[in-house]
N, C-alpha and C positions, 0 to 999 in steps of 0.2 A: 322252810328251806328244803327242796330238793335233795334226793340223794342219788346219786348217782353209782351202781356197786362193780367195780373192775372183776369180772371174770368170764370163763367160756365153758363154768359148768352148768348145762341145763337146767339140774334139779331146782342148784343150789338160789341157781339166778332168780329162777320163775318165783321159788320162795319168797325171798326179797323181796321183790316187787311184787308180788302176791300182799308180803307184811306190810308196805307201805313205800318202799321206794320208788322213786320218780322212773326208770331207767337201768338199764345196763350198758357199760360200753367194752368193747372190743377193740383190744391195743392193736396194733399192727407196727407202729413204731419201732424200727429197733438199727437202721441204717445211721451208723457212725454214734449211736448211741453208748454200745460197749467202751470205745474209746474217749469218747465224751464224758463217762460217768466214770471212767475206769479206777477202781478203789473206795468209793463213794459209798458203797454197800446201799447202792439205790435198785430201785426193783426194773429190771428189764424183762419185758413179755415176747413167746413166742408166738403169741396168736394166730390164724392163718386166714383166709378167705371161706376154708372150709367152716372155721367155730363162728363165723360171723353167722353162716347160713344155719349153723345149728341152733345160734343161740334166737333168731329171729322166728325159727320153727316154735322153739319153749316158752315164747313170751310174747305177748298184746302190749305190752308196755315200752316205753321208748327206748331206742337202739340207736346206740352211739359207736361210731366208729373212727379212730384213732389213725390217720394216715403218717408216712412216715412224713420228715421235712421237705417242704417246697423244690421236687427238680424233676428230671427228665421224664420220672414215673410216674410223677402224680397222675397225668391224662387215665394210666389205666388204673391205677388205684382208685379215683373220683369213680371209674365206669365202674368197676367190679363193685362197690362198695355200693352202691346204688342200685346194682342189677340182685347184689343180696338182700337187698330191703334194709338197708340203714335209712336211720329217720334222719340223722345227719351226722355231718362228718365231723373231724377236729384234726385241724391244721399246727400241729407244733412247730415250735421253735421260727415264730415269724419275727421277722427283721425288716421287713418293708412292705407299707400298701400295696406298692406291685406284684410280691407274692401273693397277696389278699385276692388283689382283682384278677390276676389270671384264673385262682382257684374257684373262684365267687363264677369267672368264664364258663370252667370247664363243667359247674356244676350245674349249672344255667336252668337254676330251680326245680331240680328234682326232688330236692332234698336240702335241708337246712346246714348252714355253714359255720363252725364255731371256731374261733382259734384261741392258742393258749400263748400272751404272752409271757416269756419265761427268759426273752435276752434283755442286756440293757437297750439294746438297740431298736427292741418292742416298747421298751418300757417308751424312750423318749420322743418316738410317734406315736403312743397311746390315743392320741386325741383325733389323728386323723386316721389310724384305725378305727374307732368306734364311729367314723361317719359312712362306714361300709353296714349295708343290709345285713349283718350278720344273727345268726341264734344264740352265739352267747360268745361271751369273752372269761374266760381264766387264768388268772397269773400261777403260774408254775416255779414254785418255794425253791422245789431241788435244781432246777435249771438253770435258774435267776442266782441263785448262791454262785453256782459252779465258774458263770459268764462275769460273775462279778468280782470272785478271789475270794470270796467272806466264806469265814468260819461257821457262822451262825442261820441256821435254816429260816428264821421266823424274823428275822431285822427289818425286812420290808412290809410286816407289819405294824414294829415301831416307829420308824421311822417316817413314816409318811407314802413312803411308794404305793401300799395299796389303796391306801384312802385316794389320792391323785389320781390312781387309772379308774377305780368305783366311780369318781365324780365326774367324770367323758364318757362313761359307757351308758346309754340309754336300753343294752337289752340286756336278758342273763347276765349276772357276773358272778363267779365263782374265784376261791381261793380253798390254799387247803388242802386236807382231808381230813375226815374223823373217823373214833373208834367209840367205843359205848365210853358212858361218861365218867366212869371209874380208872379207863386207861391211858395210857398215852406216858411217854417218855421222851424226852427230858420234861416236857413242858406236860402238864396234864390236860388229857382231851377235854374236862370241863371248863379252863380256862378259853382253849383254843377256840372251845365251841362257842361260848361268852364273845370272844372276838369276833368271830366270823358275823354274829349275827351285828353287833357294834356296826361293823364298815358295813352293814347292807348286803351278803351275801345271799345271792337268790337260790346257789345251789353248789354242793360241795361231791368232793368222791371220798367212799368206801373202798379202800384197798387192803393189803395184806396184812396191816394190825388189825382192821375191822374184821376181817376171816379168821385170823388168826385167834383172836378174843374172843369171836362168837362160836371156837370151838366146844361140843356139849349144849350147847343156850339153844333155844326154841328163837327162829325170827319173827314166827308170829307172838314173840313176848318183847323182843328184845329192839326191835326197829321201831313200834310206838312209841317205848318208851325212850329211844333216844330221839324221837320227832316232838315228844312229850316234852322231854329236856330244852330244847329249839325254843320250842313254842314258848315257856316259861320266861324264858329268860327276854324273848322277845318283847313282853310286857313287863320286864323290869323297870323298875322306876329310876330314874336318872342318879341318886346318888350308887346303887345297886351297880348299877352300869359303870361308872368309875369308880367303884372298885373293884370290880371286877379288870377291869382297864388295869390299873395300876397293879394288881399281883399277877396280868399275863408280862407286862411290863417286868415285873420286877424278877418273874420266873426265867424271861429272855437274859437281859443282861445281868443277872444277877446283884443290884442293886435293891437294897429295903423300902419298901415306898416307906413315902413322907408318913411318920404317926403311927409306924406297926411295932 
């Protein structure tokens, strides 16, 4: 699996992907987002065009960048973000193929195109989404909660919604994020991480528990062994895997699996 690590510190980045990460991405998202998230205690980034360019100086390694949602600015966004050298972009908050294909227009193969579904209205064209050339598809936890009224951040991983959009999408798919395998709150990152590999995730993001956790810790100790972690569970043998299934299950809705 893929790691993907959200920031615009050069050292910290290059480290990272030095240790083993796939990438770094560069938010820029932030239009109607404060109001969108407002009390959410979700993480909103100030990133700018400038840390794009910094962070593409500090690293050989893939470079994602985060555009705000589909409108009048995308054209320059698409430009600037390509003239910094992103390897490719990520379109949130899509709501309809037409959004896709103007962006997919404007990008017109410079650079790869990924979007994150995260409304219900991505969720229920999921399938003719995923018939767009795109680099990777993501469902977005904190997004998808907020557009849906639910209390609980991880329900569209019980419930089915991520396993349905994983089974349409033919390129990258990502959900998520992790922190090392010891953290994570409410639910623990080693269940979650358990999950992710479950539904087929080909690549997840590093955000501000993973920085916040790895404060003090070496990355070149600390990113193996949560790729280490990955990879283990990836050859878990089928009864291994439901149970592990049933205690992220039981950690969501607080129900006891069956026989504990």
């Amino acid at each position: 699996m893929d790691l993907l690590l959200f920031t615009v510190d050069p050292a910290w980045g290059a480290d990272v992907v030095a240790a083993g990460a796939a990438g770094i991405v560069v938010d820029w998202e932030r239009r109607g987002k404060l109001r969108r998230q407002l009390g959410e205690g979700t993480q909103i980034n100030d990133d700018t065009p400038a840390d794009l360019s910094r962070m593409r100086a500090a690293t050989d390694g893939r470079l994602l960048c985060r555009l705000n949602g589909f409108g009048p600015w995308t054209p320059g966004e698409v430009d600037d973000a390509v003239a910094r050298g992103a390897d490719e972009l990520l379109l949130p908050m899509v709501r309809t193929p037409a959004e896709v294909d103007r962006t997919l227009d404007l990008v017109a193969g410079r650079c790869g195109l990924g979007i994150l579904v995260e409304t219900q209205d991505g969720v229920a064209c999921a399938t003719e989404l995923a018939r767009r050339p795109l680099s990777r598809v993501y469902v977005g936890l904190n997004d998808l909660r907020i557009d849906r009224g639910a209390d609980q951040l991880f329900t569209p991983l019980v419930d089915g919604t991520v396993d349905a959009v994983r089974a349409v999408v033919p390129s990258a798919f990502g959900v998520g994020g992790l922190t090392l395998p010891e953290g994570g709150a409410p639910v623990p990152a080693a269940l979650l991480a358990a999950e992710l590999v479950r539904c087929g995730a080909d690549f997840t993001f590093l955000r501000r528990s993973f920085t916040a956790d790895m404060a003090g810790r070496d990355p070149f100790v600390e990113v193996p062994r949560l790729l280490a972690v990955l990879a283990g569970m990836a050859a878990a043998d089928p009864a291994e895997v439901a149970a592990r299934r049933a205690a992220f299950v039981a950690a969501v809705t607080g129900r006891v699996p069956v026989g504990a």
